[in-house]
KETILO-725414 format. One record per residue (C-alpha): x, y, z; residue in three letters. Coordinates in Angstrom, 2 decimals. Layout:
N
[torpa [X,Y,Z],'ALA'],
...
END
This chain:
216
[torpa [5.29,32.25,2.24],'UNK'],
[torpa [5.25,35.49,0.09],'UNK'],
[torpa [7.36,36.85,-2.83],'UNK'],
[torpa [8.19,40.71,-3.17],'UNK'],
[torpa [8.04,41.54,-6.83],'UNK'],
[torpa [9.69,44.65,-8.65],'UNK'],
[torpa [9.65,45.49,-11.74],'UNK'],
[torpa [8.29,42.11,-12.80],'UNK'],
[torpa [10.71,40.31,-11.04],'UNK'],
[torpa [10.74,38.51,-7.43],'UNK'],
[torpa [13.04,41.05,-5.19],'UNK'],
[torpa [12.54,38.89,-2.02],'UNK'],
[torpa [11.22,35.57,-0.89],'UNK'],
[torpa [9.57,35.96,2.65],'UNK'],
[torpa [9.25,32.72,4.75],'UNK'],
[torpa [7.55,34.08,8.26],'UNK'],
[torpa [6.28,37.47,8.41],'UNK'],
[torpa [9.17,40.10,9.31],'UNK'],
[torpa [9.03,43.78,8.94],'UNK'],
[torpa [9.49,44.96,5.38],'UNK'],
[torpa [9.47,47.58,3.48],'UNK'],
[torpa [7.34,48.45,0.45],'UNK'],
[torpa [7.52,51.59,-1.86],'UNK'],
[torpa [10.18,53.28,0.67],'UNK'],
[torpa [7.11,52.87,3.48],'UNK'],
[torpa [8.66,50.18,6.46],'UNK'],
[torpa [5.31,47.97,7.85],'UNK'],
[torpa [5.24,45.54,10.46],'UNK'],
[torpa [5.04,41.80,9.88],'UNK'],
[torpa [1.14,41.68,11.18],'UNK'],
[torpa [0.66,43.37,7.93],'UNK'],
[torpa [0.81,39.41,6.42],'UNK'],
[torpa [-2.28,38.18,9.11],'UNK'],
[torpa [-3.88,41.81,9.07],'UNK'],
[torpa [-4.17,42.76,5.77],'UNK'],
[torpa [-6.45,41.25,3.15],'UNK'],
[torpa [-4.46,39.20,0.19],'UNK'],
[torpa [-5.35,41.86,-2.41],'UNK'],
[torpa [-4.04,44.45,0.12],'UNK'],
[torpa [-1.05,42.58,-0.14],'UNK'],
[torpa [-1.13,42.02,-3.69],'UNK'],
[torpa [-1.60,45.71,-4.13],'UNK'],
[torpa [1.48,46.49,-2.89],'UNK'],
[torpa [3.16,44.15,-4.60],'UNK'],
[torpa [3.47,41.19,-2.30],'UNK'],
[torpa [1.82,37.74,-3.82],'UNK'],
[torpa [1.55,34.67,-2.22],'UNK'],
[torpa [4.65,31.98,-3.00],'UNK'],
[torpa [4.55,28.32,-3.96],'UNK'],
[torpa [6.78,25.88,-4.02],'UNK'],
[torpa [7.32,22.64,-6.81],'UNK'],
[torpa [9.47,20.13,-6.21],'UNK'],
[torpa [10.78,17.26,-8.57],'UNK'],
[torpa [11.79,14.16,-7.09],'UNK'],
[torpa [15.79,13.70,-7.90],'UNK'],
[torpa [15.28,9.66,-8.67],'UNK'],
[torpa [13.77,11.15,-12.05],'UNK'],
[torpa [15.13,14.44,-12.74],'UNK'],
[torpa [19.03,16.03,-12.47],'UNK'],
[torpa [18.33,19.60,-10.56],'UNK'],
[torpa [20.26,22.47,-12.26],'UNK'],
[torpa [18.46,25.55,-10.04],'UNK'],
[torpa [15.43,27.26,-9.70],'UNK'],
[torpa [13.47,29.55,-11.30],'UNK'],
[torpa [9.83,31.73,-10.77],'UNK'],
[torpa [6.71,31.77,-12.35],'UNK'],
[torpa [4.93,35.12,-11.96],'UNK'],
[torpa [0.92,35.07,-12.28],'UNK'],
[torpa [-0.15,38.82,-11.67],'UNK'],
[torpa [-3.78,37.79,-12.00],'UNK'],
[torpa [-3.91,35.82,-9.02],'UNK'],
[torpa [-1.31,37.11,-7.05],'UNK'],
[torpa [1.10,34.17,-7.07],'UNK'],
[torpa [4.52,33.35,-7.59],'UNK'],
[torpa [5.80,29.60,-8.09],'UNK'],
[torpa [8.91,28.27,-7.27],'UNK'],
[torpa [10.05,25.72,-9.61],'UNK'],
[torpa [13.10,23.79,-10.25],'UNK'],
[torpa [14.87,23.73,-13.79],'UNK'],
[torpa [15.12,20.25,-14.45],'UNK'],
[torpa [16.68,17.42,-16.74],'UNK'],
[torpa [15.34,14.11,-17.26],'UNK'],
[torpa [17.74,11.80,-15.84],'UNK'],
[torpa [19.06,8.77,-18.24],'UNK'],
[torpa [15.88,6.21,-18.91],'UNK'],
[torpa [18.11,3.50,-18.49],'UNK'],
[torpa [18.90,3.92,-14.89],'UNK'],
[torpa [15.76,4.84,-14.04],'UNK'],
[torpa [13.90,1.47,-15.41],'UNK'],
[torpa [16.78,-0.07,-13.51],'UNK'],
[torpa [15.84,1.34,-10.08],'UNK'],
[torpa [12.26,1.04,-10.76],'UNK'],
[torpa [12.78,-2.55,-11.89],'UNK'],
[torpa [14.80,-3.33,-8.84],'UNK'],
[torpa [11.98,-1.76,-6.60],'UNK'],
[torpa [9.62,-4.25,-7.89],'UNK'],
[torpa [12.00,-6.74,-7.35],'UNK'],
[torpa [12.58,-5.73,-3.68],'UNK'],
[torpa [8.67,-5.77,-3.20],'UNK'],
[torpa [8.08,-9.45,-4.19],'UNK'],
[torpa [11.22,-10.13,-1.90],'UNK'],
[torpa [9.22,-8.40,1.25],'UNK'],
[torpa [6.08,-10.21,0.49],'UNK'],
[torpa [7.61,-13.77,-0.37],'UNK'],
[torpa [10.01,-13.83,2.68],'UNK'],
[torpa [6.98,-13.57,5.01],'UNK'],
[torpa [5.92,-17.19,4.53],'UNK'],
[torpa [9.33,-18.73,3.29],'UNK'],
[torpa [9.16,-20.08,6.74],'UNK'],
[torpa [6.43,-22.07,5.77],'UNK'],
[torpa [8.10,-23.00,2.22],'UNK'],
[torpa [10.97,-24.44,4.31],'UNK'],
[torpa [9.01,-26.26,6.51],'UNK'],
[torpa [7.02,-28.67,4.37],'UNK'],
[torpa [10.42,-29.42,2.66],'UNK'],
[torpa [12.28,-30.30,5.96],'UNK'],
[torpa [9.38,-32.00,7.01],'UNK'],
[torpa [8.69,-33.98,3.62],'UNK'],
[torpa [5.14,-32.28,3.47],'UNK'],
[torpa [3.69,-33.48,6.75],'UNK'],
[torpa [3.04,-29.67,7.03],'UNK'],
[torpa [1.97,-28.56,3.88],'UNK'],
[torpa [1.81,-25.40,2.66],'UNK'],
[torpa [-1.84,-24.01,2.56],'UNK'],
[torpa [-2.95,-23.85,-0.95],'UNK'],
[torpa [-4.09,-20.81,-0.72],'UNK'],
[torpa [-0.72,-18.97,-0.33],'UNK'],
[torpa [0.76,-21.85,-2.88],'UNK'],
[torpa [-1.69,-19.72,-5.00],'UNK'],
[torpa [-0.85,-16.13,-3.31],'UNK'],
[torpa [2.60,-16.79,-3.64],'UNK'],
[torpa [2.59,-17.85,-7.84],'UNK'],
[torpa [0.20,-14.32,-8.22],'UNK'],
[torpa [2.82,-12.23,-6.24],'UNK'],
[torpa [5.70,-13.49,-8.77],'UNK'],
[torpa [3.37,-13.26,-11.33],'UNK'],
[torpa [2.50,-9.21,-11.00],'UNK'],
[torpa [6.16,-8.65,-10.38],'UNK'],
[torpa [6.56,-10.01,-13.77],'UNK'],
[torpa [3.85,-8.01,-15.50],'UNK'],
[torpa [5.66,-4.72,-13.77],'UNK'],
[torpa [8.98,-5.37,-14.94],'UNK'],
[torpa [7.54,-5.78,-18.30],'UNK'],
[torpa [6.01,-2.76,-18.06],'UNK'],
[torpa [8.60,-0.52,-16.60],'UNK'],
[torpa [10.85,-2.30,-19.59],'UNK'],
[torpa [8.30,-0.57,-21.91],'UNK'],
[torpa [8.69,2.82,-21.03],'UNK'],
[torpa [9.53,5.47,-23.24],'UNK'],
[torpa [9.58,8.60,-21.02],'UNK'],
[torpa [10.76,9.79,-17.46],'UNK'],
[torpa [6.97,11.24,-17.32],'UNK'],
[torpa [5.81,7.76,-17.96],'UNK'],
[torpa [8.68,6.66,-15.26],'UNK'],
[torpa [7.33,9.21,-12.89],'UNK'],
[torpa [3.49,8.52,-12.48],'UNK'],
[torpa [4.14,4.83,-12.55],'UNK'],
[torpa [2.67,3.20,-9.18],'UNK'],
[torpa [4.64,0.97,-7.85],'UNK'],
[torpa [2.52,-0.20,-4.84],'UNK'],
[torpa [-0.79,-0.86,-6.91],'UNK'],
[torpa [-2.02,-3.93,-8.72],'UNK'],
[torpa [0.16,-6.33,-5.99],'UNK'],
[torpa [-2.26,-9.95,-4.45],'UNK'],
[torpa [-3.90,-9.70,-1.28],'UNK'],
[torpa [-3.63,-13.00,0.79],'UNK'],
[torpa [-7.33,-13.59,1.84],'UNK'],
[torpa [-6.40,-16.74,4.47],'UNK'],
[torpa [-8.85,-19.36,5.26],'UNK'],
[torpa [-10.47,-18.24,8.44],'UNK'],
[torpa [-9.59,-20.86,11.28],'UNK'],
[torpa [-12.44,-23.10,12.84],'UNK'],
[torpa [-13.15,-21.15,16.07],'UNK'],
[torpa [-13.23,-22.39,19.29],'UNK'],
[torpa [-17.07,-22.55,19.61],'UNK'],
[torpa [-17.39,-24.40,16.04],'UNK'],
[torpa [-14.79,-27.08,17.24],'UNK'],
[torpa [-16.78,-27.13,20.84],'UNK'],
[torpa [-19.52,-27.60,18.50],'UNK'],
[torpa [-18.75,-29.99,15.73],'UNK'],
[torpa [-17.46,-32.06,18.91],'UNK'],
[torpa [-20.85,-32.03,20.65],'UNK'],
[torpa [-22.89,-33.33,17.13],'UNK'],
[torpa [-20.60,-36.12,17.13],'UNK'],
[torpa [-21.49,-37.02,20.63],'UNK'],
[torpa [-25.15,-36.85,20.45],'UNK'],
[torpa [-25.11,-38.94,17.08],'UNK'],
[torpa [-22.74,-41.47,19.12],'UNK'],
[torpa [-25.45,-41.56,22.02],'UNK'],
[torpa [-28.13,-41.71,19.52],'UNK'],
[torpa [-26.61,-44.82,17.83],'UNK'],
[torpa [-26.08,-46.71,21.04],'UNK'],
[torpa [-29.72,-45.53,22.42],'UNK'],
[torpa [-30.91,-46.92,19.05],'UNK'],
[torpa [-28.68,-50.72,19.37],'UNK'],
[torpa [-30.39,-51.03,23.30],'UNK'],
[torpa [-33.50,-50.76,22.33],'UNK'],
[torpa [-32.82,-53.60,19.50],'UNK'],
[torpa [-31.70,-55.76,21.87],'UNK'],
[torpa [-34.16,-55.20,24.63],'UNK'],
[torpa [-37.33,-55.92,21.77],'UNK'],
[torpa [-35.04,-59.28,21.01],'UNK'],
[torpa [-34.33,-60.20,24.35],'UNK'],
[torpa [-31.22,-61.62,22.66],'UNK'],
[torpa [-27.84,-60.44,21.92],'UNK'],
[torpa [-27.15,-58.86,18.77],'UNK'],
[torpa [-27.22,-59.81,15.45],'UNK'],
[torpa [-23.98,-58.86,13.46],'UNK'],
[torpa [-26.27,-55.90,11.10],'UNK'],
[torpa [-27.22,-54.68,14.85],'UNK'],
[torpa [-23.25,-55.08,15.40],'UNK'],
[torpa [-22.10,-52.93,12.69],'UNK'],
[torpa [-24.18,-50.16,14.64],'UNK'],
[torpa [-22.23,-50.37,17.56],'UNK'],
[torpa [-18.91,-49.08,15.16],'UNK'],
[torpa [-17.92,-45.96,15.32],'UNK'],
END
């Protein structure tokens, strides 16, 4: 985008190059790819920029332009108001709020279940744990918000930093459990191997401290 100043002021606002005409001489619109930017800027034509401001802070009144003749630029800016600090620690506060909601409701399921079930499935402690943080940062950022003394302050704040990650136990795959299963069996084969050759050396049957070998 490119501003045509006159006179130190901004006499048009080009979006996509068009045919225009400068100092009562009409050019094409390739002059914007063809010429250089300080052919441009010679002729009075600087390159335009555009600001916003995000209405959940500020009350927009207009707009307004910046004019840097050094570099050949013109910014677009609004004219802003700072919008009441009151409402905005209320949104902000209710964003938090509306956060913890998103995370927590993703493993109320479980919550529910160990209740109905009178803990015969229990809640992993690890989310017991997840679960206490994710209340507990929502806490610390509505303190924080409540702290605020500026819409600049309101503004930067981050709402989506500083939450708990749920790091879950990894599960027992299916070659451990294959695995752990096939120890168990050789130690059981082991332990009978071990009560036969007792009672082949005997030539009798078992005493009972050879038949507490035989339990599993």
């Amino acid at each position: 985008m490119w501003a045509v100043i006159k006179d130190n002021e901004v006499e048009q606002v080009i979006i996509n190059p068009v045919p225009i005409t400068v100092k009562e001489v009409r050019h094409p619109p390739q002059i914007f790819s063809a010429w250089s930017k300080q052919e441009l800027r010679d002729e009075g034509i600087y390159d335009l920029y555009v600001r916003t401001a995000d209405e959940t802070f500020w009350e927009i009144e207009g707009t307004q332009f910046e004019i840097d003749h050094e570099n050949g630029k013109v910014y677009e800016q609004p004219m802003k108001n700072a919008r009441p600090m009151n409402g905005v620690k209320a949104y902000l506060i209710n964003e938090v709020q509306e956060r913890a909601y998103v995370i927590l409701i993703q493993s109320d399921w479980m919550v529910i279940r160990a209740w109905e079930t009178k803990g015969a499935k229990p809640i992993p402690i690890e989310l017991v744990t997840y679960r206490d943080q994710v209340r507990e940062a929502a806490d610390r950022k509505v303190i924080e918000i409540e702290q605020m003394e500026s819409i600049e302050q309101a503004e930067a704040y981050k709402l989506d930093d500083d939450w708990p990650i749920y790091v879950e136990r990894p599960p027992y795959s299916r070659i451990q459990v294959l695995e752990a299963e096939k120890q168990r069996i050789e130690e059981m084969i082991d332990k009978r191997r071990r009560i036969a050759a007792i009672i082949a050396l005997d030539g009798k049957e078992t005493s009972p401290e050879n038949e507490a070998l035989n339990e599993d």
